[in-house]
N, C-alpha and C positions, 0 to 999 in steps of 0.2 A: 578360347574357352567359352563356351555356352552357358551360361546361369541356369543352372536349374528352378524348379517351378518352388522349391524351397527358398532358395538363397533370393530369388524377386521377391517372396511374402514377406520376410525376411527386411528386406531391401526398403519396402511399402511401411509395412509395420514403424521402423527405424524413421523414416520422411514424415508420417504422419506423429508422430510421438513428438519429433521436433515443434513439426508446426503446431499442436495443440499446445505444446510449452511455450512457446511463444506469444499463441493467442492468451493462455492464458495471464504472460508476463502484462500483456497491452492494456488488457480488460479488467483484467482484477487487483491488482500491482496497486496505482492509483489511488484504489480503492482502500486498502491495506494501508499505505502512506498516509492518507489521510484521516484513517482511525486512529492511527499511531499519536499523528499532529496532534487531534484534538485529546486524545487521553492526557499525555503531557501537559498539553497547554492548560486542562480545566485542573490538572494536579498542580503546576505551577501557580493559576489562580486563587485554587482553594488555600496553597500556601502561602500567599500573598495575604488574601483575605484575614489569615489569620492570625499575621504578624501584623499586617498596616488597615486590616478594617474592610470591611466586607465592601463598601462603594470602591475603594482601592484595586482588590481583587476584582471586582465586577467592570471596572473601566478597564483594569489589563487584559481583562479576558477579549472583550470587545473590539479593543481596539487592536489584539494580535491576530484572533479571525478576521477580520475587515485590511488590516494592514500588513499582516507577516507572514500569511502562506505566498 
């Protein structure tokens, strides 16, 4: 059977759809991941801060960006 000049753009369409999902999994992913990290982390801090004292939350926060990604 011959592929018609449909079922190749088709074909094309589907390959590149992938690869752009992918690049964007590579490039933007990451990125996403580590907005997430730091949201949590500064709301864990701020809660920290406001149970045990603002230098308290301020050394956790520090030392989980520097130490825990």
């Amino acid at each position: 059977m011959i592929p018609t000049r449909r079922n190749r753009a088709g074909a094309w369409l589907l390959v590149i759809a992938v690869l752009g999902a992918a690049t964007l999994l590579v490039w933007f992913l990451p990125a996403v991941a580590a907005l997430i990290f730091l949201a949590l982390l500064t709301f864990v801090a701020v809660v920290t801060a406001r149970t045990e004292g603002f230098w308290r939350g301020l050394k956790l926060f520090i030392k989980e960006v520097l130490f825990g990604w």
